[in-house]
C-alpha positions in Angstrom: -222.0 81.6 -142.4 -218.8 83.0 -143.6 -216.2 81.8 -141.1 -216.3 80.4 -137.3 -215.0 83.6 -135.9 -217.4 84.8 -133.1 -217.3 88.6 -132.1 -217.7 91.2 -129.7 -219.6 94.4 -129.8 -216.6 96.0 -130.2 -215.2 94.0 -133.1 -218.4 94.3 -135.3 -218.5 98.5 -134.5 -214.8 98.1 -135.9 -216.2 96.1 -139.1 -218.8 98.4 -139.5 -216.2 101.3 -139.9 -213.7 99.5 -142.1 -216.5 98.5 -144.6 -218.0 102.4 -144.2 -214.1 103.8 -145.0 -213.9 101.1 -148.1 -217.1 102.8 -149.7 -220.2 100.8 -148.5 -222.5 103.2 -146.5 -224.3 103.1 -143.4 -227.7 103.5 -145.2 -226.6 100.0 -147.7 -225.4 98.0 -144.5 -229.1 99.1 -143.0 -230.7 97.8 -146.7 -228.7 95.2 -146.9 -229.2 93.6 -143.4 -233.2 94.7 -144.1 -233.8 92.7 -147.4 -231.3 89.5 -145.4 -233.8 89.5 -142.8 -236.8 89.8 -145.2 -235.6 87.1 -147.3 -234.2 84.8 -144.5 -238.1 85.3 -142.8 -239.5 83.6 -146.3 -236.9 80.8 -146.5 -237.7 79.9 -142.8 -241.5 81.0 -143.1 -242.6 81.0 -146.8 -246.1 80.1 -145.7 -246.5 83.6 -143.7 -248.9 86.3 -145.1 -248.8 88.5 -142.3 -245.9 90.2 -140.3 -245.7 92.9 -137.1 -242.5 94.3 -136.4 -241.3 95.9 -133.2 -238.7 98.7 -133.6 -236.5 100.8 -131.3 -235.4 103.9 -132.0 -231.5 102.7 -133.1 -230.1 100.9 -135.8 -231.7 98.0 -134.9 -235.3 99.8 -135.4 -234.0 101.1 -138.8 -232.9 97.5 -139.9 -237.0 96.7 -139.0 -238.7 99.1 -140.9 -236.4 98.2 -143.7 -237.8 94.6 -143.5 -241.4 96.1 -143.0 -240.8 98.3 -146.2 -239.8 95.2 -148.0 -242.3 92.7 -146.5 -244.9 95.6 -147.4 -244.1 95.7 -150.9 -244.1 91.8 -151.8 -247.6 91.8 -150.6 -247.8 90.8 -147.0 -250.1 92.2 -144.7 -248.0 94.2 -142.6 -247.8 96.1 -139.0 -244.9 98.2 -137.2 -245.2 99.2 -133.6 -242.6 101.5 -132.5 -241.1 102.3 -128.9 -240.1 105.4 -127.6 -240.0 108.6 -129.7 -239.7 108.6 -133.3 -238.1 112.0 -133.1 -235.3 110.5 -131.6 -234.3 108.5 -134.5 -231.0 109.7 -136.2 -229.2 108.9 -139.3 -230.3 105.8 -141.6 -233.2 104.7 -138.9 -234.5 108.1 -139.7 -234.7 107.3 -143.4 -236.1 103.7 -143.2 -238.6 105.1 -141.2 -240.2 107.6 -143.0 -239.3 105.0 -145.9 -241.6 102.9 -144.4 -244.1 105.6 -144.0 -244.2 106.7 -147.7 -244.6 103.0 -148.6 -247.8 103.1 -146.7 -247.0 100.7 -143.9 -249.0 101.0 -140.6 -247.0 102.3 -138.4 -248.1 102.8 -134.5 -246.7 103.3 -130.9 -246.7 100.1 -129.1 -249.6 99.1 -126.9 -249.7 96.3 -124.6 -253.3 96.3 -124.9 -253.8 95.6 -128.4 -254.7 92.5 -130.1 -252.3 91.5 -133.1 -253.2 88.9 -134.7 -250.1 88.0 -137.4 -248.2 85.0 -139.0 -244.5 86.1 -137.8 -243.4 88.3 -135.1 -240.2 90.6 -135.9 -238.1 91.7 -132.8 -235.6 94.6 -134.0 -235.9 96.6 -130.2 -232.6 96.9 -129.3 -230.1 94.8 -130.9 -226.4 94.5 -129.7 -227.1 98.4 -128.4 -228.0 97.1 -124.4 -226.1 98.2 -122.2 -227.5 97.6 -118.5 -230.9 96.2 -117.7 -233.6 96.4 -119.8 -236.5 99.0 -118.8 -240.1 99.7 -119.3 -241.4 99.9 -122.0 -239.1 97.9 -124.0 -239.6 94.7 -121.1 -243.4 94.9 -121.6 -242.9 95.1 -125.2 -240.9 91.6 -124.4 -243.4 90.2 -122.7 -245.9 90.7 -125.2 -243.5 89.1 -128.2 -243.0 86.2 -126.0 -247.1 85.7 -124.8 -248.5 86.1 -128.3 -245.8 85.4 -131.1 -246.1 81.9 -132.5 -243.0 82.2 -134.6 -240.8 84.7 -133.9 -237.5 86.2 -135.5 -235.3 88.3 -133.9 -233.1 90.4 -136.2 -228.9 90.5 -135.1 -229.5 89.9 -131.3 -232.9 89.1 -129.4 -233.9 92.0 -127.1 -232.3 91.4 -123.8 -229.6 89.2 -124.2 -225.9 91.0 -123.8 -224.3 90.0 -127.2 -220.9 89.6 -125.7 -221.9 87.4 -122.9 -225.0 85.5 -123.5 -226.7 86.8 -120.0 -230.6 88.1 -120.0 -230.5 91.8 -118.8 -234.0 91.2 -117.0 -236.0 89.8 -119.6 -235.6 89.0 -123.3 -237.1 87.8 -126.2 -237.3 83.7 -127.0 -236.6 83.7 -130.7 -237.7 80.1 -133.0 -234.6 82.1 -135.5 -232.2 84.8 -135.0 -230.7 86.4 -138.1 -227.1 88.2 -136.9 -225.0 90.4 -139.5 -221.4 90.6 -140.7 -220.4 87.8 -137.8 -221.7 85.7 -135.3 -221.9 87.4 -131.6 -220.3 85.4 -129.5 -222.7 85.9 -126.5 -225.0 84.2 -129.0 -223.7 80.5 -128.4 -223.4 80.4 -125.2 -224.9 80.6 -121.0 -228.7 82.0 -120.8 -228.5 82.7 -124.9 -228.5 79.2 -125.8 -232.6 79.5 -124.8 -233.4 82.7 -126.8 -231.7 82.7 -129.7 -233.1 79.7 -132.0 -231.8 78.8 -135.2 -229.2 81.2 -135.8 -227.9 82.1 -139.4 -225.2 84.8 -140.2 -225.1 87.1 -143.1 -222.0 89.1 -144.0 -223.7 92.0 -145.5 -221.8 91.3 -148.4 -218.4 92.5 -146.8 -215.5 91.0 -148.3 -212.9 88.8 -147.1 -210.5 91.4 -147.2 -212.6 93.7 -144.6 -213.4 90.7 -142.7 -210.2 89.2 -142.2 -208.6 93.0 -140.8 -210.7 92.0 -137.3 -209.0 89.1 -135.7 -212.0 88.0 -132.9 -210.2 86.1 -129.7 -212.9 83.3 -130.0 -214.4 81.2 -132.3 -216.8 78.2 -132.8 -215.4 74.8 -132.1 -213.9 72.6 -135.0 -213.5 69.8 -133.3 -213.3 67.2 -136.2 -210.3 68.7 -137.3 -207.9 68.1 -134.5 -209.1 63.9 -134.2 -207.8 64.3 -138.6 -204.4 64.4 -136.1 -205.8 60.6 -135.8 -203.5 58.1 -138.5 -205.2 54.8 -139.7 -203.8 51.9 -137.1 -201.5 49.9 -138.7 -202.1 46.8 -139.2 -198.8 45.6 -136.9 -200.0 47.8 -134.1 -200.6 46.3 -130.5 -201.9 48.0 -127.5 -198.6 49.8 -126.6 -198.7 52.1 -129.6 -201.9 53.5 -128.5 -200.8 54.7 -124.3 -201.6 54.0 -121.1 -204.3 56.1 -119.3 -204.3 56.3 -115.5 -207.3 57.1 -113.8 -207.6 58.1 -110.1 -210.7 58.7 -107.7 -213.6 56.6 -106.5 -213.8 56.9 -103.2 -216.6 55.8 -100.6 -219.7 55.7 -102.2 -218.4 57.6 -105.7 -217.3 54.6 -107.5 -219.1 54.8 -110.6 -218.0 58.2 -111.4 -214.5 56.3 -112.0 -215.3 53.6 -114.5 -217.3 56.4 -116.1 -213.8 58.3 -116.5 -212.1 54.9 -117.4 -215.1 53.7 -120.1 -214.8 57.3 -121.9 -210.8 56.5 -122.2 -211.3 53.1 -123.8 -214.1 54.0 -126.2 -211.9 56.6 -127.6 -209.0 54.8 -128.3 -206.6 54.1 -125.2 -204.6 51.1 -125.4 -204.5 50.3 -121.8 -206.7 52.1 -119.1 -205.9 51.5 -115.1 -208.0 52.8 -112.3 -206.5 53.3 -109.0 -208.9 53.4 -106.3 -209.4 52.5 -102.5 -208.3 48.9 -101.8 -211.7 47.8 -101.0 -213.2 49.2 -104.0 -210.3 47.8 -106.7 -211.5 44.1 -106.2 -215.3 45.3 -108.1 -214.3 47.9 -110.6 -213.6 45.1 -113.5 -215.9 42.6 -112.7 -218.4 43.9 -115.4 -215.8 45.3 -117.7 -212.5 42.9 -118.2 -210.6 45.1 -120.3 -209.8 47.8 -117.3 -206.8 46.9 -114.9 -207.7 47.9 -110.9 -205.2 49.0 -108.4 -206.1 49.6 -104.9 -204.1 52.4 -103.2 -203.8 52.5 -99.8 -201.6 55.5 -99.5 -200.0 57.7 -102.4 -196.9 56.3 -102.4 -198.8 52.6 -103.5 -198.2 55.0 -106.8 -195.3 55.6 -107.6 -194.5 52.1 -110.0 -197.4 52.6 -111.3 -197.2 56.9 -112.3 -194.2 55.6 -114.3 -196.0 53.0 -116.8 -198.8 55.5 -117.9 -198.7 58.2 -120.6 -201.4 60.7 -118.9 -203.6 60.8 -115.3 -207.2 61.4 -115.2 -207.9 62.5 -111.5 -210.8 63.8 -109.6 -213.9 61.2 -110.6 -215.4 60.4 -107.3 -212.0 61.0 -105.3 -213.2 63.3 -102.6 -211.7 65.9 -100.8 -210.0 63.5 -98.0 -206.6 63.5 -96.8 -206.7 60.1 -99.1 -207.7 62.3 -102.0 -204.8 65.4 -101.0 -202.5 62.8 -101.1 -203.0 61.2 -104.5 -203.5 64.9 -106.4 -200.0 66.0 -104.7 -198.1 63.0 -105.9 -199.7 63.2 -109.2 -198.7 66.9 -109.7 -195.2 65.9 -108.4 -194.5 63.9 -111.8 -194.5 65.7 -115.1 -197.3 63.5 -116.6 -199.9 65.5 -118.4 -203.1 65.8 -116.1 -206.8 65.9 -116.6 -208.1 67.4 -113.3 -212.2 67.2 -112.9 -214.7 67.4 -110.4 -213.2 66.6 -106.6 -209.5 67.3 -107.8 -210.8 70.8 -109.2 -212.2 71.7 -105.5 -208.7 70.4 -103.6 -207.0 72.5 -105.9 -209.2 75.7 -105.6 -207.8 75.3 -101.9 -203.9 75.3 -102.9 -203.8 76.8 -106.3 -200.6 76.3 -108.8 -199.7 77.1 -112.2 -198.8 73.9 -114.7 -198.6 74.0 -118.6 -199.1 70.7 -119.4 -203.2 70.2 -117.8 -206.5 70.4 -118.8 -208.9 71.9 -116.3 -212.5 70.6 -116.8 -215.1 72.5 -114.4 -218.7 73.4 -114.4 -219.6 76.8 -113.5 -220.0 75.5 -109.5 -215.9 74.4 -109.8 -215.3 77.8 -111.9 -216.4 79.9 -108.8 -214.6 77.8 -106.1 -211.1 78.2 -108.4 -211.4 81.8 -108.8 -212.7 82.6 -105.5 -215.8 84.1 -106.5 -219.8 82.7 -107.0 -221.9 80.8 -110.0 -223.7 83.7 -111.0 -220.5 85.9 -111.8 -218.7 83.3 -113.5 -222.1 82.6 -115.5 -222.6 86.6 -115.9 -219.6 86.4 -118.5 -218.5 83.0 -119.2 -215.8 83.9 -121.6 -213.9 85.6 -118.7 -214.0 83.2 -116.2 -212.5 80.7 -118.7 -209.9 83.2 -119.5 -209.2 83.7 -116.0 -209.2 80.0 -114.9 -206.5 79.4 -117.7 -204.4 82.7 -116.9 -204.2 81.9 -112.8 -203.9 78.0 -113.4 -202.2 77.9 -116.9 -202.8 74.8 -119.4 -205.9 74.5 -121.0 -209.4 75.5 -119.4 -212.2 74.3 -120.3 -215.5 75.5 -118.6 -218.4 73.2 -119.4 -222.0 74.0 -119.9 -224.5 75.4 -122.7 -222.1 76.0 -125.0 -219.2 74.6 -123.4 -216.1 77.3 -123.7 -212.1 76.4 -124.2 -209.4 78.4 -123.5 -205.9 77.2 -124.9 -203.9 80.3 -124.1 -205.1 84.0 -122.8 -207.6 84.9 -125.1 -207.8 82.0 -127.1 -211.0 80.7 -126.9 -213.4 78.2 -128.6 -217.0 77.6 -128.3 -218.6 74.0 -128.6 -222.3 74.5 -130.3 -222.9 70.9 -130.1 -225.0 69.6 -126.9 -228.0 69.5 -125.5 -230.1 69.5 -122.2 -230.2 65.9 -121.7 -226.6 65.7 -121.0 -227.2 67.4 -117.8 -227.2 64.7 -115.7 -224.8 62.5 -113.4 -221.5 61.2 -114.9 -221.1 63.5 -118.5 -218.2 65.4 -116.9 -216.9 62.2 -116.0 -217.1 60.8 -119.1 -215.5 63.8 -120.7 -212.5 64.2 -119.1 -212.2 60.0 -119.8 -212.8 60.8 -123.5 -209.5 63.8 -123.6 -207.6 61.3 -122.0 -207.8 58.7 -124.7 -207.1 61.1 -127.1 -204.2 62.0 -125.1 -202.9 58.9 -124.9 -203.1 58.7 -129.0 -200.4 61.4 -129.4 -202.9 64.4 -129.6 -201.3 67.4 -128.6 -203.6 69.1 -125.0 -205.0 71.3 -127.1 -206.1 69.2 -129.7 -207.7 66.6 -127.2 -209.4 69.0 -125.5 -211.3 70.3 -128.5 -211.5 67.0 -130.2 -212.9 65.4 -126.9 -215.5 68.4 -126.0 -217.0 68.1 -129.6 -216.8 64.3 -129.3 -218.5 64.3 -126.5 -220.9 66.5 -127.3 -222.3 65.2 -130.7 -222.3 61.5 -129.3 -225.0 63.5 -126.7 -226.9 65.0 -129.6 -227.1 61.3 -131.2 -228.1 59.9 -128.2 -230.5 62.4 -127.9 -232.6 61.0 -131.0 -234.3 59.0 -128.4 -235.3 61.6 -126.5 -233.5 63.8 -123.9 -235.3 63.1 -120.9 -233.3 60.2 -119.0 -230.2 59.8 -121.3 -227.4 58.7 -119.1 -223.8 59.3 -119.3 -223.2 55.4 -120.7 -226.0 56.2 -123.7 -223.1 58.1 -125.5 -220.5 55.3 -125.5 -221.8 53.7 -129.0 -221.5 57.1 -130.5 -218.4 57.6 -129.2 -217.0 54.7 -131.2 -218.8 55.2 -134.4 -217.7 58.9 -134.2 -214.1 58.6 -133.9 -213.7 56.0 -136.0 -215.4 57.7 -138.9 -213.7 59.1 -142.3 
């Protein structure tokens, strides 16, 4: 892959011109993502003897009887069943098809009652061409890739996913690999896509930099190792006040453990002091097992205010509730100028009484995403890029909306994808844990930004370690060891 730019529709069409207008046709884009795909399926497949592609009747079709053509040639047994009318092909899918005919390919409309028996199934349907739901015959063709393929590669975008969203228009095909040209869709790394695509490599097309660099996408894939190089060597004079104080705030009745999950993700990433300020009746237990966390019980908000003056940043929301209690801590938190990581409960209070703050990080799942921006799960899920736009333009700061492929959004349309993660994260106490881990970063001088990035990456490769041991029942506290290891690192 070329860069970490990730694209929409839009701003591939626009590449597509540029490198048409600086002498590269349409028909040697169509070769050249044709012989990519061929040679990608024998890197990833080099066993395979026999291939069946499935072809539309756009680009995306011409791109597969390109790879048939090829596959055909370098001896592999090798099948094409179309969709629709071949009449209606126009342009370059026109010529790879009849191509493919004079190379003596089998070529044949698509039945769902055939038997095809081959090595590798080739999806090249529709592409980044779909538009609204996906209709018969083109779903039953789906169907059949899915029930039958073994290993299956879907050439720029499987059939049925919306490449600028990630959402499944009704059905699509589950690829093992996905081969994308010129850049990476963005709806590829994120929401229902994460399922569908596979392994997903990127191949220019042999555009230059110069072409390439005239697009400037608003969202790319997640660095997040560079912002933690903002992380100096300790000196060797340094003592627990060079490295801040993290407050953080929740825990009510019954919701304790979501707070020393918050406090345990600040410490392992480098706080210097961490204090939790909880009920009274709950601050007596909270360090019993873990020594190095300081425990204030607070009765009423203004118990606070000595203490809002010694810290460096505020984690608030873990376990707090959405009681008068809880009100009352998130108002006199917001009534300082500390910078503020607001999860979980604080997220919901807020959704109720909305303001606009630069200097937050906002840290919901798609649930919280729907309550701030007054809508439901399934539209903030049916374009994730949007809602986290939309979170950071009504509530300002830094959004970040978590979930497969977890999205950040530093300024209107400034957006980053995190790659990294995985499903056994999805259980009690990760969110809590995250917004513990961008605090500690916080409280090492990292800029919002910066922590938000380093601490979403962070948090998600010490899940994909953890992981090694299986995804089913890894717990939030698995990821701590990693944690160290991974900040500490070169």
């Amino acid at each position: 892959m070329r860069n970490h730019s990730l694209y929409t529709t839009a701003e591939i069409r626009q590449l597509e011109q540029l490198a048409i207008h600086a002498g590269i046709s349409a028909e040697t884009l169509m070769q050249s993502a044709g012989r990519a795909s061929y040679d990608w399926l024998r890197e990833r497949w080099p066993q395979a003897r026999s291939v069946v592609v499935f072809c539309g009747t756009g680009n995306n079709g011409g791109d597969g009887f390109m790879l048939a053509q090829i596959a055909h040639e370098q001896g592999l047994s090798v099948h094409v069943r179309y969709l629709g009318d071949l009449l209606h092909l126009t342009g370059e899918a026109k010529n790879a098809m009849r191509q493919c005919q004079g190379a003596g390919v089998d070529i044949r409309s698509f039945s769902f009652d055939e038997n095809i028996d081959a090595d590798i199934f080739v999806d090249a349907l529709l592409g980044i061409g779909l538009s609204g739901e996906v209709r018969e015959p083109v779903s039953q063709a789906i169907q059949y890739i899915n029930q039958y393929g073994q290993k299956i590669l879907a050439i720029d975008v499987p059939s049925g996913i919306q490449s600028d969203t990630g959402m499944v228009k009704g059905s699509a095909v589950r690829a093992n690999s996905t081969i994308t040209f010129i850049g990476i869709k963005r709806g590829l790394v994120t929401g229902e896509a994460m399922d569908y695509v596979g392994e997903l490599v990127c191949h220019h097309l042999n555009l230059s930099a110069e072409i390439i660099a005239e697009v400037q996408p608003t969202a790319q894939m997640l660095k997040w190792e560079q912002p933690l190089r903002a992380l100096q060597p300790r000196p060797r004079y340094a003592h627990k006040g060079n490295f801040g104080h993290a407050l953080v705030m929740g825990g009510d009745h019954g919701m304790t453990g979501a707070l020393r999950l918050a406090a345990l993700g600040a410490l392992r990433s480098g706080a210097g002091l961490v204090t939790l300020a909880t009920r009274p009746e709950h601050a007596v237990l909270m360090n019993v097992f873990r020594p190095e966390l300081m425990s204030y019980g607070v009765e009423q908000a203004e118990d606070l205010s000595a203490l809002l003056e010694r810290v460096s940043v505020v984690v608030i929301g873990s376990g707090l509730g959405q009681s008068p209690w809880a009100q009352s801590l998130l108002t006199a938190v917001l009534s300082t100028d500390l910078p503020v990581i607001v999860d979980a409960d604080a997220l919901n209070l807020l959704a109720k009484n909305p303001q606009h703050r630069s200097n937050w990080i906002l840290t919901p799942h798609p649930g919280e995403a729907a309550r701030l921006l007054q809508t439901d799960v399934a539209t903030i899920q049916s374009d994730r890029f949007k809602a986290a736009n939309d979170i950071q333009k009504k509530f300002g700061g830094i959004s970040v909306l978590k979930g497969a492929g977890t999205i950040i959004c530093c300024n209107p349309n400034e957006l980053y994808v995190c790659t990294l993660g995985n499903p056994g994260m999805a259980s009690g106490g990760m969110g809590d844990l995250l917004s513990g881990i961008i605090a500690g970063l916080v409280t090492q001088a990292l800029t919002l930004p910066q922590a938000a990035m380093a601490g979403v990456g962070l948090h998600a490769k010490a899940g994909d370690l953890a992981s090694r041991d299986g995804e089913r029942g890894m717990i939030a506290t698995d990821l701590l060891p990693s944690i160290r290891k991974l900040i500490n690192r070169p």
